[in-house]
C-alpha positions, 0 to 999 in steps of 0.5 A: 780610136774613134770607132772602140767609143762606139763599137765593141764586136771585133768583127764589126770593128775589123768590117768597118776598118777595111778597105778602102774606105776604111780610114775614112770611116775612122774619120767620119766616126771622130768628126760624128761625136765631135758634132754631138751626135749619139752613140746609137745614131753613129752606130746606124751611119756607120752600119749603113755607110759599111754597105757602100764601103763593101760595095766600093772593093774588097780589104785588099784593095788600096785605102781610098782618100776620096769619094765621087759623086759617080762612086755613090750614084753607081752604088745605089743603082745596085744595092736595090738588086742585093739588099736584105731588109725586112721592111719596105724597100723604099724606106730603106733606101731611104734611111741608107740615102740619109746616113751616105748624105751624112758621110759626103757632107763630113767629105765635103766639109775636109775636101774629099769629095768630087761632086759632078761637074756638069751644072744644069742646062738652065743653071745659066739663066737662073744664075743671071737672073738672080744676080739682077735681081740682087743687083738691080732690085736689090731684094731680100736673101728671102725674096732671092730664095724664094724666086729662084726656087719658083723659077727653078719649076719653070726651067726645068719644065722647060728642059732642053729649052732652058736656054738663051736661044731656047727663050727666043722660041717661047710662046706665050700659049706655053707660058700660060700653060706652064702657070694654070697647070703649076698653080692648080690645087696651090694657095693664094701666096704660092701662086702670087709668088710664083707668079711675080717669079715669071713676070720678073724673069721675063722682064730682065729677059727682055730687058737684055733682049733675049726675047722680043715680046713681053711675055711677063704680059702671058702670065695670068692674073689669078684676080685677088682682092687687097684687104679681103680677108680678116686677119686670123690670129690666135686669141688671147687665151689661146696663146696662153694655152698653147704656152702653158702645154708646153713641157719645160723640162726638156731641152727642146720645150724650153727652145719652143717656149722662149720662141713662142714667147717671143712670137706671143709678147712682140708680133715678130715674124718668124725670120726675125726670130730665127735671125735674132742673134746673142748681141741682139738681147741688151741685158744691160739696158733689157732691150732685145732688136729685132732686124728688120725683114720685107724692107721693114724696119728694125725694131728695139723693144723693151725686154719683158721679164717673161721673155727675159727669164725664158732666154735665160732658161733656155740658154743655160740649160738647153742651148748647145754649147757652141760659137753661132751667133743665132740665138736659136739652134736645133737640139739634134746634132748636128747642132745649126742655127734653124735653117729657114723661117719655116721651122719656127713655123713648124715648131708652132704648128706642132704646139698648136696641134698639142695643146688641141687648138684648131684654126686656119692657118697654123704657122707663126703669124698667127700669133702675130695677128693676135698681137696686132688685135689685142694692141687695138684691144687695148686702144692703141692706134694704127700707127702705134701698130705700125711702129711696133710690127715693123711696117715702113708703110701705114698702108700694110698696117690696114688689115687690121682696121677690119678688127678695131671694133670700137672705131667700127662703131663710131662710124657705121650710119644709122639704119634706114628705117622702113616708112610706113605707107 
């Protein structure tokens, strides 16, 4: 049985296999070493999902073979008022919250769980909204994300309002509102997404006649300047450093070290390295494919003997063993490909902060930067940057004009000089 290859006590085994959620623990147990989970993270699952087990009846009671989304919001509304715990509640709760997520996820995924029905109020709008953005402006999986997650503030600010009829009375003085209070304290980025996110949305609103003013106009310009910021990327033997901190003897520094070899030898951004795949490396031919992100273009470079021998490490010895596709996979079950762009960024800011490098921005386009400036370094082109980032258009490729310092000089005009008088 699943439960003895974790469990020894007998009365900790009879506790977890009574009633009535008995048998559904016997299951989550199996499916939790299936997913490579350890003996001591299965064991806390367990111990915290038996609280919702004795919370749910008594051994004899009939054995359940589902849950409901009801059953566990009930329970957490009373654990609080008869749990014993020596540290902070809220902490608690937390990790209780984390093993009973665990259990509805292994629910889910056999078909057992009954999530509530009732969708949002605004889940309508926000449904039509990205089907036309998919369908008419034909954006990016990332792109789609991102404006919904943006739109989503917005809805529920509105709240009872978040409806077709609810839109007809907006006012553009609310809209303005809503924005100056929301993009208070966030960056450039953040508030340049957030505001394409409205401006859209009211458009495809009026567009469909929803409401009968532009109020993609309400939305306030945050002014910013094309090209006015120099592109801040890691230098050449700050990129070194940070590759050779990294400790190659565990599994996940040899995760982390292709990934940043891979960020430091070709530019790419962070979604292509999360999306890159197994049939994307041509052994064969050594060539590696990076696909394309932002409306780029796909990029099929050479394969470098250092990238080459880092893959290989890292997929002999480290990979979990497994059918995905991506070649990237966290090293804790459950085993995944990374879920966003924002773990490759992650995993670079935690070995920016090892190897004791402080610079502005500490996400993976730094290195990207850096590769960019040490092409012109070297002497190539623009265009020959271009090529090799992946811009469609020269015009993204500019930035980078501000740190080809030999061209610099060739054009600056001579200095006036001061006529004597």
């Amino acid at each position: 049985m699943a439960l003895e290859q974790v469990f020894s006590c007998p009365r900790t085994l009879a506790r977890l296999r009574a009633n009535p959620l008995g048998r559904l623990l016997e299951e989550f147990c199996r499916w939790l070493l299936d997913d490579g989970f350890t003996r001591g993270c299965i064991r806390k699952h367990l111990c915290y999902a038996s609280h919702l087990n004795q919370y749910l009846g008594c051994a004899t009671d009939p054995p359940r073979e589902r849950l409901s989304a009801r059953d566990v919001e009930d329970f957490f509304a009373a654990y609080p008022g008869y749990c014993r715990n020596r540290g902070p509640l809220a902490r608690h709760l937390h990790r209780v919250r984390y093993s009973i997520d665990r259990l509805i996820a292994f629910l889910r995924h056999q078909g057992r769980f009954d999530a509530p029905r009732q969708a949002p109020l605004y889940q309508p709008l926000l449904d039509a909204y990205l089907a036309w953005l998919r369908k008419e402006r034909d954006v990016t999986p990332g792109t789609l994300e991102l404006r919904g997650r943006s739109l989503t503030r917005f809805l529920r600010w509105l709240g009872p309002q978040a409806t077709v009829e609810g839109l007809s009375r907006l006012s553009a003085e609310q809209v303005e509102d809503f924005f100056l209070a929301d993009a208070k304290g966030k960056g450039q980025a953040t508030r340049r997404s957030r505001q394409a996110a409205l401006r859209t949305f009211f458009r495809f609103c009026f567009q469909q006649g929803w409401i009968g003013c532009r109020l993609d106009r309400a939305v306030p310009t945050l002014r910013t300047y094309k090209l006015s910021t120099l592109p801040r990327g890691l230098s050449e033997a700050q990129a070194r450093r940070v590759l050779e901190s990294v400790d190659r003897t565990t599994a996940v520094g040899r995760r982390d070290y292709a990934i940043l070899q891979l960020l430091y030898r070709y530019g790419v951004r962070a979604g292509q390295v999360r999306a890159l795949r197994l049939a994307d490396i041509g052994w064969s031919d050594n060539r590696i494919l990076f696909r394309a992100t932002k409306n780029g273009k796909d990029s099929r470079l050479p394969l470098t003997r250092e990238v080459g021998e880092s893959l290989l490490e890292y997929l002999r010895n480290a990979r979990p063993r497994g059918c995905w596709p991506e070649v990237f996979l966290t090293c804790r079950a459950p085993y995944a490909p990374l879920g966003r762009s924002h773990a490759i960024s992650e995993i670079v800011r935690r070995r920016l902060r090892a190897a004791g490098i402080v610079v502005p921005h500490r996400g993976a386009h730094v290195f990207r930067h850096g590769f960019a400036t040490r092409m012109l370094e070297q002497g190539h082109s623009l265009k020959a940057v271009a090529d090799v980032l992946g811009h469609r258009h020269l015009d993204t490729t500019f930035l980078y004009a501000k740190v080809d310092f030999p061209a610099l000089e060739a054009v600056p005009l001579p200095w006036p000089e001061e006529e004597e008088r």
